[in-house]
C-alpha positions as CSV (number, residue, x, y, z in Angstrom):
1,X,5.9,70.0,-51.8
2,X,4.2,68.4,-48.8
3,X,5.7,66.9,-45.4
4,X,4.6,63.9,-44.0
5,X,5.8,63.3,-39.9
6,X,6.3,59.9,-38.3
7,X,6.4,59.8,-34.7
8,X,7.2,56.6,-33.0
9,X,5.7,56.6,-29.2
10,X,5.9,54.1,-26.4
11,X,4.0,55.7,-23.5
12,X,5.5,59.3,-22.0
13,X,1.9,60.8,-22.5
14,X,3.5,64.2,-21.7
15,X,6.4,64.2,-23.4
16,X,4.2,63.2,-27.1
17,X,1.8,65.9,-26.1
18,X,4.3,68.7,-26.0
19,X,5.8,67.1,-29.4
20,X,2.6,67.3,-30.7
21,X,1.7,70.8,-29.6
22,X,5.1,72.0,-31.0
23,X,4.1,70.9,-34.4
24,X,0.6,72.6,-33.9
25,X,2.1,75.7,-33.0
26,X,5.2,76.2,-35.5
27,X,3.5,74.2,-38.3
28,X,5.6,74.2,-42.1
29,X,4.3,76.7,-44.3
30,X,3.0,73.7,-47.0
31,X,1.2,71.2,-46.0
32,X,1.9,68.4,-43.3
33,X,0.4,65.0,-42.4
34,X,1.4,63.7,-39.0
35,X,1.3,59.8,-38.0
36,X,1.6,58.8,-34.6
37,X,2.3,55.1,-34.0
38,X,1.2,54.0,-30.6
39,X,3.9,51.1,-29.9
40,X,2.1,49.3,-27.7
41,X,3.2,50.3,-24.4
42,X,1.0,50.1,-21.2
43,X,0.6,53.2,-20.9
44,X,-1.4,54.2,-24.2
45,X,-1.5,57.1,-25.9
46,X,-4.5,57.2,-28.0
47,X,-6.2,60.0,-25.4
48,X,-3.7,62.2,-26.3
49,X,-3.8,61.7,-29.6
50,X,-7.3,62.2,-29.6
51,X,-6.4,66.0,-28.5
52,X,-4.7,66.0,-31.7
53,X,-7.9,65.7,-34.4
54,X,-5.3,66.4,-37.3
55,X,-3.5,63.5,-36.0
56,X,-3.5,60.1,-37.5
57,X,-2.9,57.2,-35.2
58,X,-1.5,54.1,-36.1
59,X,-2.2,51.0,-33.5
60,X,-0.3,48.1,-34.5
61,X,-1.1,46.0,-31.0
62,X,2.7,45.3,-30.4
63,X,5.9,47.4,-29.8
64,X,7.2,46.9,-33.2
65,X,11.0,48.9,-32.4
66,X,11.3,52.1,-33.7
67,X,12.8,51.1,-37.5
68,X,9.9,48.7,-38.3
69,X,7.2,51.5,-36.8
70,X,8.6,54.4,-38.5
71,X,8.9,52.3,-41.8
72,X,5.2,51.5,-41.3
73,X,4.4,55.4,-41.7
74,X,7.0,55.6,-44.4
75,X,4.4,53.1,-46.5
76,X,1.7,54.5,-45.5
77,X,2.7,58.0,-46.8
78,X,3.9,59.8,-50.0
79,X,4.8,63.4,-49.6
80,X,8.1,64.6,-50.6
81,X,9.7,64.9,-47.7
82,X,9.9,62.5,-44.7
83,X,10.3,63.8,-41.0
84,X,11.3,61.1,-38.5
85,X,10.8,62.7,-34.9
86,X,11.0,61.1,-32.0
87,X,8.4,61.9,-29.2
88,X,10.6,63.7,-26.9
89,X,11.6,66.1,-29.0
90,X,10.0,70.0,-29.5
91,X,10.0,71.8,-32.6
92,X,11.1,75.6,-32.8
93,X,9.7,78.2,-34.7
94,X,11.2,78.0,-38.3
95,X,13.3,75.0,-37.8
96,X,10.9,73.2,-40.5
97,X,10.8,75.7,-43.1
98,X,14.4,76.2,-43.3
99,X,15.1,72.9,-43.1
100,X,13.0,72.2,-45.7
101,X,14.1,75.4,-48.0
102,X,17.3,73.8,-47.9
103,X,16.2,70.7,-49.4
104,X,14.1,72.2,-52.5
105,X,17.5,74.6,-52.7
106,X,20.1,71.9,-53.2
107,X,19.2,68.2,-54.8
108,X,22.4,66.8,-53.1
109,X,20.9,66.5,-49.8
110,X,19.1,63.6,-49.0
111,X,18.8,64.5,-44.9
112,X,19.2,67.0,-42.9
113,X,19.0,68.0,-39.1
114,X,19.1,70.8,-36.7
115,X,20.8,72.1,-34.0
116,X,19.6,69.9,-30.8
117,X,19.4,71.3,-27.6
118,X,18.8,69.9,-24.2
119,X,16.1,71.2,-21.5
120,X,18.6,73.3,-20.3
121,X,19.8,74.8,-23.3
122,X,22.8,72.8,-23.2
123,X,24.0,71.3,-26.6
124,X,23.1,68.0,-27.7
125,X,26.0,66.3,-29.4
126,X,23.9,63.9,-30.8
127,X,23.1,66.4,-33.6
128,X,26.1,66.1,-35.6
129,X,28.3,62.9,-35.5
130,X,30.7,61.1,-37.5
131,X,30.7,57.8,-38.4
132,X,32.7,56.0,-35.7
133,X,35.8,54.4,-35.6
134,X,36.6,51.3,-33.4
135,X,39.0,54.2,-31.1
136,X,36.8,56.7,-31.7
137,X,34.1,54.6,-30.3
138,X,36.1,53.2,-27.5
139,X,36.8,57.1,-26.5
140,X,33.1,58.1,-26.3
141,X,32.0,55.3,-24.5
142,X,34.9,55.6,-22.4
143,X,33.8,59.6,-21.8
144,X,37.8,60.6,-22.6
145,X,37.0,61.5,-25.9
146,X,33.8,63.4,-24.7
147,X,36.9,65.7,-22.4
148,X,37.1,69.5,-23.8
149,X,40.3,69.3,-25.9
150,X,40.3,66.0,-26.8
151,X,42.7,65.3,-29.6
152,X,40.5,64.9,-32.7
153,X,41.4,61.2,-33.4
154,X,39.7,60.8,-30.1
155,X,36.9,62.9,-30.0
156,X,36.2,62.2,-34.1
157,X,32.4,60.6,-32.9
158,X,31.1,63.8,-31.9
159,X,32.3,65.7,-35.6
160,X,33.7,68.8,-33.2
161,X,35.0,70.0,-37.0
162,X,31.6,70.2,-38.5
163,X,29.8,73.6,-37.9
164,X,27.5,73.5,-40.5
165,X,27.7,72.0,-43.7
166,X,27.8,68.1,-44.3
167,X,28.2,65.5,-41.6
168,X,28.4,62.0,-41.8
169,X,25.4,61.8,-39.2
170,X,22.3,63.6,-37.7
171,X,20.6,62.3,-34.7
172,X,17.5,59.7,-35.4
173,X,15.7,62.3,-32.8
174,X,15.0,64.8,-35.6
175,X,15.8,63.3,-39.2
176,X,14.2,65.4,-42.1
177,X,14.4,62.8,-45.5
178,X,14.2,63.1,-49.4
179,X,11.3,61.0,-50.1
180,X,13.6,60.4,-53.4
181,X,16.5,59.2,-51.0
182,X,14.6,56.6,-49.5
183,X,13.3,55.7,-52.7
184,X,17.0,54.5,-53.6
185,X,18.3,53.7,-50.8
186,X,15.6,51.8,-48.9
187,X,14.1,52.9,-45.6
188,X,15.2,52.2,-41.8
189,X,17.1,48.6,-41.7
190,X,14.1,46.7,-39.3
191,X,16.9,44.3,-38.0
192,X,17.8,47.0,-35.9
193,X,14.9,47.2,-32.9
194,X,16.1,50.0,-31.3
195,X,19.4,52.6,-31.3
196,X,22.0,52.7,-34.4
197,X,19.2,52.3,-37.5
198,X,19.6,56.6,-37.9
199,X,23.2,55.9,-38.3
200,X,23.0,53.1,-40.2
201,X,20.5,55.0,-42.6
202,X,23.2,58.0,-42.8
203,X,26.1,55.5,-43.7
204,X,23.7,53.8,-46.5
205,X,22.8,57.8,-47.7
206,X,26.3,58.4,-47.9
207,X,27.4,55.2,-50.0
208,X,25.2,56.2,-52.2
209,X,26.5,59.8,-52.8
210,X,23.5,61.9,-50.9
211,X,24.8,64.8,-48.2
212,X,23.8,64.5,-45.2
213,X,23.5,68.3,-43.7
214,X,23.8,69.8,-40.5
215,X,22.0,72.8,-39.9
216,X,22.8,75.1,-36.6
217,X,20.3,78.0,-37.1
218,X,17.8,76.4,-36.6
219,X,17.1,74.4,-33.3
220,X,15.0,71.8,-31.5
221,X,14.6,70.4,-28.1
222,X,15.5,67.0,-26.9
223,X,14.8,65.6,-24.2
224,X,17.4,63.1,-23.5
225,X,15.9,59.8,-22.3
226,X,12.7,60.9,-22.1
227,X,10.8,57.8,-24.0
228,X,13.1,55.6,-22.6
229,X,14.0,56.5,-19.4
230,X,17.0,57.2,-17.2
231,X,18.3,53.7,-17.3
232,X,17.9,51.2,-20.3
233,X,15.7,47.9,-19.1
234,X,17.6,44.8,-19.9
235,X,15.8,44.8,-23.4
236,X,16.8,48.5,-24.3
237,X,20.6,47.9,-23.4
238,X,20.6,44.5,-25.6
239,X,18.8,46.1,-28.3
240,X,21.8,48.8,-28.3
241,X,24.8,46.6,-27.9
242,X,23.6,44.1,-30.5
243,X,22.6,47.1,-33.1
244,X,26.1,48.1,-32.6
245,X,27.3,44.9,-33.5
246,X,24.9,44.7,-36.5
247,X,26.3,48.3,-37.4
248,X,30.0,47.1,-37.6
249,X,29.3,43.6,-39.3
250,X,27.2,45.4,-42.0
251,X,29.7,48.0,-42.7
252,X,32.8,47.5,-41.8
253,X,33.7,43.6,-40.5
254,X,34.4,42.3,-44.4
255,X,37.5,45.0,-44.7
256,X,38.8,44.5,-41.1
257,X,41.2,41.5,-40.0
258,X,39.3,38.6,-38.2
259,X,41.6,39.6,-35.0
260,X,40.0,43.1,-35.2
261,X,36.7,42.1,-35.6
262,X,37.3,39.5,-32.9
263,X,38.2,42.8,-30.9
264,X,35.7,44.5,-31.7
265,X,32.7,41.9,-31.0
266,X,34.4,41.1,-27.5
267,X,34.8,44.9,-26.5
268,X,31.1,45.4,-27.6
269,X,29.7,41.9,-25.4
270,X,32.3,43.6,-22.6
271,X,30.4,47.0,-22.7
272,X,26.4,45.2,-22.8
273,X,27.7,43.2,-19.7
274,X,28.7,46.2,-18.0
275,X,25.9,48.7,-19.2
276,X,23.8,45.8,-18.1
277,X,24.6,45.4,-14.8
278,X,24.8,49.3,-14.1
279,X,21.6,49.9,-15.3
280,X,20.0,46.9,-13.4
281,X,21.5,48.6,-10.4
282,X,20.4,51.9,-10.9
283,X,17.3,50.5,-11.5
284,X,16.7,49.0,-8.1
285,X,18.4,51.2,-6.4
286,X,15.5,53.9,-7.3
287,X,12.9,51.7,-7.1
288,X,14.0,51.4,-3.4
289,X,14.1,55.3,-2.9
């Protein structure tokens, strides 16, 4: 069974080198097929992808968002599994053979993710999540349910139960996929440009009775921000804030009261406002350093 890897890169050079040399040098024991999809940013990345002659690059003249790009690789391939990895991410050694042994072991599970880890080692609790809750949400954004100790009704985003086994959600960093999975349940959702299509993809998996599994043995590094930087333009933070939105309307706006959707929207356009305006701060503020 063969593995074919999308990687979706707008500029960071360095960081899709490294991605690209971790594949090289802990490479599946089957065969792979890597696409790279140069998204159009200014700074390209066709050189380095030249460095790469196993890599195929795909150059489709605009920044397409990541769901529309990685579906683009997702046509363009047909091996029986599908690894969506982001650019800022580093593969360990054996993180895609047992990732992939667990797949051709069990039939249930339609995706399945590692352990993530930050440049320091730290955990990234990206890698396991559960689908959230409007106070669940409100929590994490909030950082209180991110405290150590946080009651569980609080801190339920992060999964803090889950040490292995099957989650709701993996990160869209490092998403290994059925082929067969897709197949049923239809690739990325493209109205999503950027942020919430890997859970939206896990929630859609899930309805239709595939496991999504976590899988802590095996590790890979990611670096946090590292395609899109330290602060979100105006475009990023939008892109988020209205995905969430999309995310709640799609699944869970028809079974909620019109007061708690009303809620919900105006607690969403309250945190894009804020997030905003940080970030546009931040963002001058260094420019100025």
């Amino acid at each position: 069974m063969s593995l074919d890897v999308g990687i979706v890169a707008y500029g960071s050079p360095g960081l899709l080198r490294d991605c690209l040399a971790s594949l090289r040098q802990h490479p599946p024991s089957r065969p792979m097929r890597v696409l790279v999809v140069d998204n159009a940013a200014p700074e390209r990345v066709a050189t380095i992808a030249r460095e790469f002659p196993e890599v195929e690059l795909l150059e489709p003249g605009r920044n397409l968002g990541f769901a529309a790009a990685t579906n683009a690789v997702i046509r363009r391939t047909s091996g029986e599994y599908f690894l969506a990895l982001n650019p800022d991410t580093r593969v360990h050694a054996g993180t895609l053979d047992t990732l992939l042994a667990l797949l051709d072991a069990d039939e249930r599970i339609g995706l399945a993710g590692p352990r993530l880890v930050r440049e320091d080692g730290s955990f990234d609790h990206a890698a396991r999540r559960s689908f959230p809750t409007p106070l669940g949400a409100l929590a994490h954004f909030t950082g209180v349910g991110r405290r150590n100790g946080a009651p569980a009704v609080l801190s339920q985003y992060r999964a803090p139960e889950v040490q292995r086994g099957p989650v709701d959600a993996v990160s869209g960093a490092f998403m290994l996929l059925r082929r067969r999975a897709l197949d049923e349940v239809g690739p990325f959702d493209e109205g999503y440009w950027l942020y919430m299509e890997d859970l939206d993809l896990c929630y859609r998996l899930a309805r239709a009775g595939w496991v999504t599994w976590y899988e802590p043995s095996v590790e890979a590094t990611h670096v946090k921000g590292g395609s899109s930087g330290p602060h979100r333009t105006f475009r990023v933070n939008r892109a988020f804030h209205t995905g969430m939105a999309r995310f709640y309307r799609s699944h869970y706006a028809r079974s909620r009261s019109p007061l708690v959707n009303a809620a919900v929207y105006a607690g969403i356009a309250a945190k894009f406002a804020a997030s905003a305006s940080r970030s546009a701060v931040e963002r001058r503020l260094r420019s100025a350093s």
